[in-house]
Backbone as CSV, one residue per row, in Angstrom:
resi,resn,N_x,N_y,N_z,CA_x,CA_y,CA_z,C_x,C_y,C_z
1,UNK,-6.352,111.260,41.629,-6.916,110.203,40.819,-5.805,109.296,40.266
2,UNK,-4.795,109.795,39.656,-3.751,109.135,39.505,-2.757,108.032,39.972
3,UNK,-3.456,108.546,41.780,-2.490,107.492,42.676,-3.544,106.422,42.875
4,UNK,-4.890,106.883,43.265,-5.535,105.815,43.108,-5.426,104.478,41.779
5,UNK,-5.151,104.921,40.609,-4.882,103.971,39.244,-3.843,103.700,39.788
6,UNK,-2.739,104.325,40.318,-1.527,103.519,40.356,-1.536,102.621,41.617
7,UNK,-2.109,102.458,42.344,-2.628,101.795,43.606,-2.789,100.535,42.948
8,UNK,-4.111,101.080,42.187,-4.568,99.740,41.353,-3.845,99.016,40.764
9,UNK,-3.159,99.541,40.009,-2.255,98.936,39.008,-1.405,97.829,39.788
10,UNK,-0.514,98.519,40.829,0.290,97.916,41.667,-0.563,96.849,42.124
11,UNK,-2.019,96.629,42.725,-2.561,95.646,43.062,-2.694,94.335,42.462
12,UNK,-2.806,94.871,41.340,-3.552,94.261,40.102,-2.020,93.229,39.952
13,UNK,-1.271,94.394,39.813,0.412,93.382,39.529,0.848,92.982,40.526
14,UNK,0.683,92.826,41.857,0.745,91.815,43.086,-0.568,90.771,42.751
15,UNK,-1.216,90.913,42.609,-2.617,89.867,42.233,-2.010,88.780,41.518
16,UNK,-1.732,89.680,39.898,-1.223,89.258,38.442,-0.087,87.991,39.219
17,UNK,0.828,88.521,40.293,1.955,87.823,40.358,1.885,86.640,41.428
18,UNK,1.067,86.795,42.218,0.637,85.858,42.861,0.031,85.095,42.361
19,UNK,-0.889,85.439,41.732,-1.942,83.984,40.941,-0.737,83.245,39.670
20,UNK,0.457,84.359,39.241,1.619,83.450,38.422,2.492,82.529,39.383
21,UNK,2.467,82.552,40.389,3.395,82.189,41.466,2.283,80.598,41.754
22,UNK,1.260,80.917,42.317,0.062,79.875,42.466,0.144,78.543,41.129
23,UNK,0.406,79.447,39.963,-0.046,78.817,38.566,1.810,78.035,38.682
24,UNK,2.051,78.499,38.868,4.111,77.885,38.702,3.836,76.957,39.975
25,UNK,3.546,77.245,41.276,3.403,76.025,42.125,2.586,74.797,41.692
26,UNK,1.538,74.930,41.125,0.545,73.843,40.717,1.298,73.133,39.531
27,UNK,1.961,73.752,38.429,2.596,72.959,37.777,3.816,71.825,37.796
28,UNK,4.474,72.468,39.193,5.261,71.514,40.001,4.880,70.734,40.544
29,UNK,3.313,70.827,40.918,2.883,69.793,41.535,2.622,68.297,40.527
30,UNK,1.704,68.802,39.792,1.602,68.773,38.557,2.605,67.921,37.357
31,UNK,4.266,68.492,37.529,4.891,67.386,37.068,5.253,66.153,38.201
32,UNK,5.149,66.658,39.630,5.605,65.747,40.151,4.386,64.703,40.176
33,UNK,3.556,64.956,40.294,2.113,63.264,40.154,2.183,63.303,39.134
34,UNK,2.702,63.654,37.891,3.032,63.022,35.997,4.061,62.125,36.577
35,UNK,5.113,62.215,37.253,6.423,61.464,37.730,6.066,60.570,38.689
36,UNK,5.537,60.891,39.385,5.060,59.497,40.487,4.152,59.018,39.604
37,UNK,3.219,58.897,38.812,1.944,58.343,38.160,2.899,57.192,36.820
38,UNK,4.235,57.964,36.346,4.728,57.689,35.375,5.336,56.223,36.372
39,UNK,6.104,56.417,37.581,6.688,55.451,38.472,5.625,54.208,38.905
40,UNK,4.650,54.688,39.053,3.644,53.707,39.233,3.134,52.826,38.342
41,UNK,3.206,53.481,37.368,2.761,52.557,36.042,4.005,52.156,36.118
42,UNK,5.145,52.122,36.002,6.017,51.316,35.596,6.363,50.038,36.515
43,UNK,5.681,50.409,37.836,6.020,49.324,39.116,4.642,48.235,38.439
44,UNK,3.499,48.489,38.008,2.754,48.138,38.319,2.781,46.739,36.964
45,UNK,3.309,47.473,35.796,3.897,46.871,34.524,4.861,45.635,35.090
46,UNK,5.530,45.889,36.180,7.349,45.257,36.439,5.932,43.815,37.178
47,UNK,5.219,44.557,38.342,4.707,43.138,39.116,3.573,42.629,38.104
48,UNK,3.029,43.141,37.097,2.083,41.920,36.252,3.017,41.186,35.575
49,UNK,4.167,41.395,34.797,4.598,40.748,34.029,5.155,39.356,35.057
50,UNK,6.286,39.946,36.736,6.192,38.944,37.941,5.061,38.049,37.818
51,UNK,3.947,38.395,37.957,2.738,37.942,38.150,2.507,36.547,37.345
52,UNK,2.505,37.108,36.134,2.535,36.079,34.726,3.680,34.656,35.143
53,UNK,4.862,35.381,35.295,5.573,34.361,34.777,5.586,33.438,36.174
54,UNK,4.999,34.110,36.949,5.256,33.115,38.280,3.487,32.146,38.021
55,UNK,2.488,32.728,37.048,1.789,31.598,36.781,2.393,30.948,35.964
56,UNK,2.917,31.130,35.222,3.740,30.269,34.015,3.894,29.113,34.314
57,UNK,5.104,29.681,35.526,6.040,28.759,36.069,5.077,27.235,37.288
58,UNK,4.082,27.615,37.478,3.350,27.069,38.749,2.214,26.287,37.503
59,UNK,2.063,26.713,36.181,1.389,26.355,35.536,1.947,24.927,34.772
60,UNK,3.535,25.351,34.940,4.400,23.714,34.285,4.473,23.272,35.777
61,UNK,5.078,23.602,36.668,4.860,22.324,37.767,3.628,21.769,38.005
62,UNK,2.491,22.273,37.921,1.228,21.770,38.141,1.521,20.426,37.228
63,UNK,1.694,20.935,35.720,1.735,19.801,34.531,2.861,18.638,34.651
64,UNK,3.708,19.391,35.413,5.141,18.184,35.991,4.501,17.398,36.927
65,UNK,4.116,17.925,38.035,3.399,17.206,39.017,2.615,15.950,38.340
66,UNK,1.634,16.341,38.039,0.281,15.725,37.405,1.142,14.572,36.649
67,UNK,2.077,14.494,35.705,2.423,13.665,34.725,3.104,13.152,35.899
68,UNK,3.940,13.290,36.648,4.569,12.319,37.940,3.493,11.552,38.525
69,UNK,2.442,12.186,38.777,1.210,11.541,39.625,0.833,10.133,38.862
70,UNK,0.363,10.815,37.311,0.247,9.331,36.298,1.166,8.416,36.198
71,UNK,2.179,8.856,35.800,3.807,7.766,36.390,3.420,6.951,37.497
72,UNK,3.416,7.501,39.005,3.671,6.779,39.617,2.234,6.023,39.653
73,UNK,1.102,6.580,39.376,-0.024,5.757,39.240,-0.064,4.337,38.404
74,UNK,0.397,4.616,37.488,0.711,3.563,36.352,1.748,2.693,36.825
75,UNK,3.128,2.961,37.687,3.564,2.127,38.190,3.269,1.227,39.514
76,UNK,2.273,2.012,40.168,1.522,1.021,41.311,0.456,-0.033,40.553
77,UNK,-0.005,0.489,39.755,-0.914,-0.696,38.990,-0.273,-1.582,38.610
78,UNK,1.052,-1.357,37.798,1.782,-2.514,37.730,2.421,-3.298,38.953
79,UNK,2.898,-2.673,39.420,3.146,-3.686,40.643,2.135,-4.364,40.979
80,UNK,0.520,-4.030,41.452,-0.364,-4.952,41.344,-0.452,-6.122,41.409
81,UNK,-0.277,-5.466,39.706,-0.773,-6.659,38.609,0.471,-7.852,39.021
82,UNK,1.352,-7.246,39.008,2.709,-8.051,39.315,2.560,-9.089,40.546
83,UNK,2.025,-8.211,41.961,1.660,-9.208,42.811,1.211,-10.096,42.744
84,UNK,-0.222,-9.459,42.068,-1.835,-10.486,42.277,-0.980,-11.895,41.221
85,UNK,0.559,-11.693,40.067,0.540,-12.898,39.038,1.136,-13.666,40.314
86,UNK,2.498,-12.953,41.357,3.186,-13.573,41.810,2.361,-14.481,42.680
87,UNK,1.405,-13.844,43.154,1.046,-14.343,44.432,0.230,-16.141,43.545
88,UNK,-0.631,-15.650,42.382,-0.976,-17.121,42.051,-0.512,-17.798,41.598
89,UNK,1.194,-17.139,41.150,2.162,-18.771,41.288,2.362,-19.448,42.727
90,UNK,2.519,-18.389,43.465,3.117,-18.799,44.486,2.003,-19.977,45.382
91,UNK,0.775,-19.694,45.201,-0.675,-20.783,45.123,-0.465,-21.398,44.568
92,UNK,-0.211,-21.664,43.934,-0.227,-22.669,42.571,1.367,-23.948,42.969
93,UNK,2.430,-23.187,43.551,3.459,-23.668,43.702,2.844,-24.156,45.148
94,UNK,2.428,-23.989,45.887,1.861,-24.510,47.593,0.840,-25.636,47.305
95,UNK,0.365,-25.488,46.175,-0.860,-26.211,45.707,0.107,-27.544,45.203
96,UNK,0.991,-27.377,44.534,2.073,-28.307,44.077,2.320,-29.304,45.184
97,UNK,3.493,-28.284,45.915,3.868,-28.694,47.145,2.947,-29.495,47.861
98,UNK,1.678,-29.213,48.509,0.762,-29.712,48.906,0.735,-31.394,48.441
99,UNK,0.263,-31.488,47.742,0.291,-32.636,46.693,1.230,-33.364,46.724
100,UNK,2.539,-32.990,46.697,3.502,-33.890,46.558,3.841,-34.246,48.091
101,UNK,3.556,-33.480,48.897,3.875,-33.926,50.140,2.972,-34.952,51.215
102,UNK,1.594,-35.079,50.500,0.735,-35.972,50.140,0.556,-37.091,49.852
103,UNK,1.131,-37.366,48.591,2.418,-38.065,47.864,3.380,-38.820,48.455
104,UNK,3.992,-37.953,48.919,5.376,-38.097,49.417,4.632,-39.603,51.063
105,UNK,3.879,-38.508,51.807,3.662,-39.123,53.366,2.485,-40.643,52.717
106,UNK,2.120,-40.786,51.422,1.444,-41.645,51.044,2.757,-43.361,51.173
107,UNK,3.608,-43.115,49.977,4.574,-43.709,50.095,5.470,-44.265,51.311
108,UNK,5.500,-43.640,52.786,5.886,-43.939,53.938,5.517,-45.092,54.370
């Protein structure tokens, strides 16, 4: 009867030590996805903040752009305006001309 308990016993403490062996592997596992999980969050932290500042940055050129766009908008209107004055002197001076040369072939 004795060897049978000690059978047991011995089982029991191969069991005992295996399921401690099982329990010590899982905790290695265990810190290592705490350590990769810890790495991931930190990659994932590094590309939102990337993320941000590269809208930031695309958020002032948009606003650079746009204010260039009005610039040069505002300076084609002026030119325009500039033409459409030049052009009705320049009528106005043919209209002259006209006249005097009129004038002028009257006197011949």
């Amino acid at each position: 009867r004795m060897e049978r308990l000690s059978d047991a016993a011995k089982s029991n403490q191969d069991a005992i030590r295996g399921t401690q062996e099982e329990i010590a592997d899982y905790r290695r596992q265990l810190q290592s996805r705490t350590i990769e999980l810890e790495t991931l969050r930190g990659t994932k932290e590094s590309l939102e903040r990337q993320r941000m500042e590269s809208e930031d940055r695309h958020h002032d050129d948009l606003n650079s752009l746009q204010e260039t766009i009005n610039q040069l908008d505002n300076e084609l209107k002026n030119t325009k305006w500039e033409m459409a004055s030049q052009l009705k002197d320049y009528q106005e001076l043919l209209n002259v001309k006209m006249a005097l040369d009129i004038e002028i072939a009257a006197y011949r």
